[in-house]
C-alpha positions as a Markdown table, in Angstrom:
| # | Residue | x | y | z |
|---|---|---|---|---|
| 1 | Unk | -10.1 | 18.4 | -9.6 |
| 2 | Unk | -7.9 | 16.4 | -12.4 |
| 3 | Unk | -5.8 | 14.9 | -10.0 |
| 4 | Unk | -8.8 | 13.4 | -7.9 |
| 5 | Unk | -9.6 | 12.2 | -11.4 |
| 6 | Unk | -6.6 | 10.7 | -12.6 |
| 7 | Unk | -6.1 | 8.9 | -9.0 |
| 8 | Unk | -9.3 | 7.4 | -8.7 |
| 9 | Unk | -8.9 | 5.9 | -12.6 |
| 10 | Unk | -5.3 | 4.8 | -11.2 |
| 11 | Unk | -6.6 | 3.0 | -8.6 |
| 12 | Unk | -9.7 | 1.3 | -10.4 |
| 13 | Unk | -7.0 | 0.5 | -13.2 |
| 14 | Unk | -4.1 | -0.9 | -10.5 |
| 15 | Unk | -7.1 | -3.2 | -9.0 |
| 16 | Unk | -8.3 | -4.5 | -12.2 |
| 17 | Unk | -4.9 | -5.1 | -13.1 |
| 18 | Unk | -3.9 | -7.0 | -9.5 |
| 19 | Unk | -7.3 | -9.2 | -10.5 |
| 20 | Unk | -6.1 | -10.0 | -13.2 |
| 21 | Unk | -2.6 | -10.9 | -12.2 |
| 22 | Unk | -3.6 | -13.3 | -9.2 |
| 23 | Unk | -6.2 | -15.0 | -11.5 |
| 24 | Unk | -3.8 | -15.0 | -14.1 |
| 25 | Unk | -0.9 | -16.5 | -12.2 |
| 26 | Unk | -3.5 | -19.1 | -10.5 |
| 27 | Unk | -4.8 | -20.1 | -14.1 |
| 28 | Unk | -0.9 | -20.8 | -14.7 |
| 29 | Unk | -0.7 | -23.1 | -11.8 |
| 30 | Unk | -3.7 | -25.1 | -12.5 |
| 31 | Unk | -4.7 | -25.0 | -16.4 |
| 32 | Unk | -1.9 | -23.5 | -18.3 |
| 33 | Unk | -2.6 | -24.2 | -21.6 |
| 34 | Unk | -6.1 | -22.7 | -21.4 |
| 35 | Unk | -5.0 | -19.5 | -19.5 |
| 36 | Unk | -2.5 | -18.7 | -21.9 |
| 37 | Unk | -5.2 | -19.1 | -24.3 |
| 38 | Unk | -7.9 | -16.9 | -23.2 |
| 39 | Unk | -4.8 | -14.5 | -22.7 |
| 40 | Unk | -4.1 | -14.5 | -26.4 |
| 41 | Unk | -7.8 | -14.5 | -27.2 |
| 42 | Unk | -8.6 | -11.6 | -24.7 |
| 43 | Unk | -5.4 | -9.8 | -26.6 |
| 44 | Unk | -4.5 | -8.6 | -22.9 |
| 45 | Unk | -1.0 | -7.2 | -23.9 |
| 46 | Unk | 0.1 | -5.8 | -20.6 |
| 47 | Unk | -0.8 | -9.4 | -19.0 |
| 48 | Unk | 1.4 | -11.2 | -21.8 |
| 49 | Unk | 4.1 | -8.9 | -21.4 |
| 50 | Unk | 3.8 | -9.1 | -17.4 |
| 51 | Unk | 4.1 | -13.0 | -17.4 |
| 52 | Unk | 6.7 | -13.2 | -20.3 |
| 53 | Unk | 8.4 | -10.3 | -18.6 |
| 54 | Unk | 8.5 | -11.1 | -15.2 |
| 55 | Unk | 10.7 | -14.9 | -15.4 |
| 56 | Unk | 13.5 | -13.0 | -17.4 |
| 57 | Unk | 13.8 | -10.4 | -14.4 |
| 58 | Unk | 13.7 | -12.7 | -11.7 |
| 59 | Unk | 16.0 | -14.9 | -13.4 |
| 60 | Unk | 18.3 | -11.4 | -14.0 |
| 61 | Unk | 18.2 | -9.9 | -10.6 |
| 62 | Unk | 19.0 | -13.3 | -8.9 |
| 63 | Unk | 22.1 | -13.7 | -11.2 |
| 64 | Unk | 22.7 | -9.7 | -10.4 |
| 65 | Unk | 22.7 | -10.5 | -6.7 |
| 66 | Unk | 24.7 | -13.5 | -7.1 |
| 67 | Unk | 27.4 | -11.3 | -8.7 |
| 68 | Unk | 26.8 | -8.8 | -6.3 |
| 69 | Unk | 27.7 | -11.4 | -3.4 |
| 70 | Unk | 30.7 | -13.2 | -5.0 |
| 71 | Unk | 31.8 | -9.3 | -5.6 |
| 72 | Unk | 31.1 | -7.8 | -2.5 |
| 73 | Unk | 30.6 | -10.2 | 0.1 |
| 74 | Unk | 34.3 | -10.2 | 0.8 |
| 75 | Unk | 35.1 | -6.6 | 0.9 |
| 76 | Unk | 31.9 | -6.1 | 3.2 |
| 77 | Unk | 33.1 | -8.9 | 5.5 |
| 78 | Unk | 36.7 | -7.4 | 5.8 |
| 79 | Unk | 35.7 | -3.8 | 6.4 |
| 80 | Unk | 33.2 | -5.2 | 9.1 |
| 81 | Unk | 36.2 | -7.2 | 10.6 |
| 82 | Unk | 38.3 | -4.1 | 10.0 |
| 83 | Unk | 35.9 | -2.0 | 12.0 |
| 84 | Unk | 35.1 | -4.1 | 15.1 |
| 85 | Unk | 38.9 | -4.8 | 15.0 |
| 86 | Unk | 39.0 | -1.1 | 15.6 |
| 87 | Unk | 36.4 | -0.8 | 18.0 |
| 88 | Unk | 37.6 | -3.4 | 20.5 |
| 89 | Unk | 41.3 | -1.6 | 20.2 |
| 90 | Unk | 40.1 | 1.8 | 20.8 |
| 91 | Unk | 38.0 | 0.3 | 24.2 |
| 92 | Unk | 41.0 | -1.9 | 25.1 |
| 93 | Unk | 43.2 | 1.5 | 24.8 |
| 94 | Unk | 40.5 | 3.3 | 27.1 |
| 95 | Unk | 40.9 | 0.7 | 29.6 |
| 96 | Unk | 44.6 | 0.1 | 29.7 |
| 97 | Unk | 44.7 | 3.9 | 30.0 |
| 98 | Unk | 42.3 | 4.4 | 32.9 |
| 99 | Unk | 44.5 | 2.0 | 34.7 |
């Protein structure tokens, strides 16, 4: 019974908060100044926090992937070479065998 209860206020609360997110991020677009006021004024922490939040970890799992890439990108391309190289050898040694 609880858990019916504590779903159906997590949903009502996840849609109010979606609202307010799109009209939020909309508000930023067209009338910033104003948005972040009625923001401040509403003292909607959980929207501040989201849209102060949410540049810092963009900005942090772009420079994470770019690492990532310069990293890895190599050692994944030479262990893909590595295997097809492997592949096409173990077929080549099938044919030249069956001959």
């Amino acid at each position: 019974m609880w858990i019916k209860k504590i779903a159906k206020l997590g949903l009502l609360l996840s849609l109010k908060e979606s609202y307010l997110f799109v009209r939020n991020s909309l508000g930023l677009v067209w009338h910033p100044f104003k948005t972040l006021a009625v923001m401040s004024r509403e003292k909607d922490r959980s929207q501040q926090l989201l849209f102060l939040v949410l540049p810092g970890v963009i900005l942090l799992f772009g420079l994470g992937m770019i690492w990532l890439e310069r990293k890895w990108s190599s050692v994944i391309l030479l262990t893909l070479s590595f295997i097809l190289f492997i592949y096409l050898i173990f077929w080549q040694m099938r044919v030249w065998l069956k001959k």
